[in-house]
Structures are given as C-alpha cells and as structure tokens.
C-alpha positions in Angstrom: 0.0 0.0 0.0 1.1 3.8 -0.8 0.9 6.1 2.0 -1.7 8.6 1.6 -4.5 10.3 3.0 -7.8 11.5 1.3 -10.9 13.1 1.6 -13.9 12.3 -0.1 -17.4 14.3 0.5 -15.3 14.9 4.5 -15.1 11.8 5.1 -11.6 10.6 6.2 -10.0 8.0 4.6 -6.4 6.9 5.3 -3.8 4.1 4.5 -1.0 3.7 6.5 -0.2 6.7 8.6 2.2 7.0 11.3 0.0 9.9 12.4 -3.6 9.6 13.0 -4.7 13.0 11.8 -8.4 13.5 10.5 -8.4 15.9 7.0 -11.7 16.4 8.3 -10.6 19.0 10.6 -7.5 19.5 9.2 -8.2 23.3 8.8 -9.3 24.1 12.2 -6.2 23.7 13.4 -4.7 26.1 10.8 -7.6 28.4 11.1 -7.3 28.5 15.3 -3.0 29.2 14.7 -4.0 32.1 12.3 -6.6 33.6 14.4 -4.2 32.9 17.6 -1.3 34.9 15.8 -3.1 37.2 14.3 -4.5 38.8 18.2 -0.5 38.2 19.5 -1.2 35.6 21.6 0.7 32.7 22.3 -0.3 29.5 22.8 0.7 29.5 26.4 -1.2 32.7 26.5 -3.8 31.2 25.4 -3.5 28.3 27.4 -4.0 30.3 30.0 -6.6 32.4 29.2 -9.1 29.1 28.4 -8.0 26.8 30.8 -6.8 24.1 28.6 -3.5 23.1 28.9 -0.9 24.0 26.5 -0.3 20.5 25.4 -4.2 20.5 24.7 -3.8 23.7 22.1 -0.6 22.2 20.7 -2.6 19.0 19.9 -5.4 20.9 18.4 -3.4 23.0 16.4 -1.4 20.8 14.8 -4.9 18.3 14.0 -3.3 15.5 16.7 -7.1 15.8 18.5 -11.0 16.9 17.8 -11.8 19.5 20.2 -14.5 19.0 22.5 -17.3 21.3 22.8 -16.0 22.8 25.6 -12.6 23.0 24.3 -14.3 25.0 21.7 -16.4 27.0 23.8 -13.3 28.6 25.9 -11.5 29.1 22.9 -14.5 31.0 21.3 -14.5 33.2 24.6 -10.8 33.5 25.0 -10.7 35.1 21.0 -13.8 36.3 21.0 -15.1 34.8 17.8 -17.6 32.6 16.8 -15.4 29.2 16.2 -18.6 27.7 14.6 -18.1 29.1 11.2 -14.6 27.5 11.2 -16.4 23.8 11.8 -19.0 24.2 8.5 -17.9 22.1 5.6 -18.0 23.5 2.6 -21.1 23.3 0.5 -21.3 20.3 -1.9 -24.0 19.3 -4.0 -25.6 16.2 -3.7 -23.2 14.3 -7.4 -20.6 16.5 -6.8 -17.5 15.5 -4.2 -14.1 16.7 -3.6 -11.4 14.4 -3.6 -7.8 15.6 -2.5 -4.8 13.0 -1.9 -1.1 13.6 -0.6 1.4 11.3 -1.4 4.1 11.2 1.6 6.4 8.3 -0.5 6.6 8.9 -4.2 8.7 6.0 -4.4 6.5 3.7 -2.6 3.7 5.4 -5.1 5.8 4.5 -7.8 6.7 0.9 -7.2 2.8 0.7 -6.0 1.9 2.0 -9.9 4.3 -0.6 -11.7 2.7 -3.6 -9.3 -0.7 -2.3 -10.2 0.4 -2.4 -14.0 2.1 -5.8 -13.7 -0.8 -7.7 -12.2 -4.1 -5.8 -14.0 -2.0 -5.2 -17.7 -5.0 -7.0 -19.5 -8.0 -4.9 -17.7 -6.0 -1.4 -18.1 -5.7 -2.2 -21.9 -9.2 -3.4 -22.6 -10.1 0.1 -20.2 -7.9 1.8 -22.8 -8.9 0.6 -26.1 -13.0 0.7 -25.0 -12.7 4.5 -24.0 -10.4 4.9 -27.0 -13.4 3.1 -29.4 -16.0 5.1 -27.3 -14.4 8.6 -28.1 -13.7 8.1 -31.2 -17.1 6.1 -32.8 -18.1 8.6 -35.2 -14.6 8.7 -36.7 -14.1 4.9 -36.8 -17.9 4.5 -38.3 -17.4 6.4 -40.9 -14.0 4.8 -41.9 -15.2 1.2 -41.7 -18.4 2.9 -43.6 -16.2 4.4 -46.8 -13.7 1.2 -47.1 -17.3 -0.8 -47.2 -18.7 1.7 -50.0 -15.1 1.4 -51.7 -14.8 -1.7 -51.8 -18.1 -2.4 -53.6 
C-alpha cells in the first residue's frame, strides 16, 4: 500500500499513517493558529486564558485531537469569535465531491503503480482501447463505412 491520505465528501479515509490525523478537521487547526497569531497571543497565553492546557492547544493546532465542545467553547470566549463558522464544511452538492490525496512516499507510489500495472495489464488495456473506441465512434464509423462503400 502507498501512504496517503484522502478526503472524499469529508469523510476521512487513510492508509498507512504514522499519524492519525483527520483531514476532516485539518483546517481548524490552521484556522485556530492564524486567528491565535493574528490577536498576539501565544499558545501558552492562550493556554491560560481558556483553561486548557498547553499541550491541549498544541494538539489541536497541529490536527493530533478533535476539540470538544467545551474546548471550543473557551477558545470562542478566549478570541472572542464565533469558532462555529470554522467547523462548516464547505457546500457540496448532492453528485458533486471533492477528492484531494497527498502522497508522503513517491517511491513507494511508484513501485505501488508498476505492481498495479504488472498484475491488472489485460483490464488497463481493454479500459484503454474501449474508451479509445467510445471517443472516437463517429470517426471509426465512418472509416469502416467508406472502405465498405469502396470496396463495392
């Protein structure tokens, strides 16, 4: 298996990770350090001013943990903001989705792409060569359609 992560419609999907991190949430954390920075404060400042320990900010910064309601709650107070608009997905109709995938090992993506190859050669080349006849119909019609009328 290659190591990546993805995210399809928010839901987390993940192979092999030495870090169990949710892409779900993956820009509160980002969201809380810019708003954090942006007022001057610290994290142990912060720490402070919500009760939570630092280690507890640290964590949710960097995506390590969810934060609890009440986690959310002191932080809301402690930056005086509204940290309910940084939890809303973002909108998606119902046969749309959003897929996004990181590759951590492109070598291990690599030699996963030449195994894949090696063992499914016969389906990628029939995948091939029907999209290939599909897309080009009219054009191979009509070919097959003026040798037949040449020919005669």
């Amino acid at each position: 298996m290659w190591k990546a992560k993805c995210r399809l419609n928010d839901v987390s999907l993940s192979t092999i990770s030495k870090h169990k991190q949710s892409y779900l949430h993956m820009d509160f954390g980002a969201r809380l350090k810019e708003l954090r920075t942006s007022l001057n404060y610290s994290q142990k400042e912060l720490s402070e001013q919500t009760g939570l320990t630092l280690r507890t900010i640290q964590r949710i910064e960097n995506n390590e943990v969810k934060p609890s309601l009440y986690s959310l709650k002191m932080l809301g107070e402690a930056l005086k903001t509204d940290l309910s608009e940084f939890s809303k997905s973002t909108e998606t109709k119902p046969y749309e989705f959003n897929f996004t995938i990181k590759i951590t090992d492109m070598n291990q993506l690599i030699n996963d792409l030449k195994t894949l190859v090696r063992n499914n050669w016969k389906t990628i080349l029939w995948i091939v060569l029907v999209v290939l006849f599909v897309s080009n119909y009219d054009d191979i019609k009509s070919g097959i359609l003026d040798g037949w009328n040449d020919a005669k």
